[in-house]
Residue, then its C-alpha position, 0 to 999 in steps of 0.5 A: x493470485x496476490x504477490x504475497x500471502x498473509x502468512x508471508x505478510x505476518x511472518x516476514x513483512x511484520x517480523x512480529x509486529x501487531x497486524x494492521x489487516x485482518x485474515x478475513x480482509x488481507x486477501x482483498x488488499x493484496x489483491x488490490x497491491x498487487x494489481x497496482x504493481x503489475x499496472x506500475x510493473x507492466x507486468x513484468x514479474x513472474x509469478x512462479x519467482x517472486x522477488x521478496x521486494x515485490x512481496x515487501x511491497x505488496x504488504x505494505x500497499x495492502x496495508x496503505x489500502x486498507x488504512x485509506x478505506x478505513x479512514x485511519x489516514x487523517x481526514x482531518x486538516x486542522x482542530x481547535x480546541x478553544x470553540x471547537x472547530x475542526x476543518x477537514x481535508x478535501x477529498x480531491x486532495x485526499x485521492x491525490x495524497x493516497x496516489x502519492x504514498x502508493x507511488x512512493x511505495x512502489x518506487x521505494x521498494x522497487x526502484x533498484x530491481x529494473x521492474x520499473x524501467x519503461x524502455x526509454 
């Protein structure tokens, strides 16, 4: 079961905004968003009370996701246009950068619920 559904991810996260994920695949990214905040989480959030950050930031991991295996997140590095040439970022880099943005997700949406504490 994913944190948030697609009539919650149209609905509230949207708030009438054009869809980034389809019907068909929002199911495989929230799955995904969900599991890497249960990882970040520790798994600490009951599922039968749902807190809407955690709902929030679901919606937009999926959509992150989703983007990143579409190749909507800019691949490329730097253009010319003058002898065309065109350079593009390396994967390693790419991997890197995607991990940032999901951990700056988790973090903006999560940061003052106590769901990342680590016990220290």
């Amino acid at each position: 079961m994913s944190y948030a559904t697609y009539e919650y991810y149209i609905k509230e996260y949207l708030q009438g905004r054009q869809a980034v994920i389809d019907a068909a695949s929002y199911p495989f990214y929230a799955q995904k968003a969900t599991q890497l905040i249960k990882l970040h989480t520790f798994n600490r959030i009951k599922e039968d009370n749902i807190p809407d950050e955690v709902k929030m930031c679901c919606c937009e991991l999926a959509e992150e996701m989703y983007k990143h295996d579409k190749g909507d997140v800019g691949n490329i590095a730097s253009e010319k246009v003058g002898e065309r040439s065109v350079s593009f970022v390396d994967k390693e880099k790419a991997k890197s950068v995607f991990h940032g943005k999901c951990v700056s997700i988790i973090y903006n949406w999560l940061a003052t619920t106590g769901l990342l504490y680590r016990g220290c």
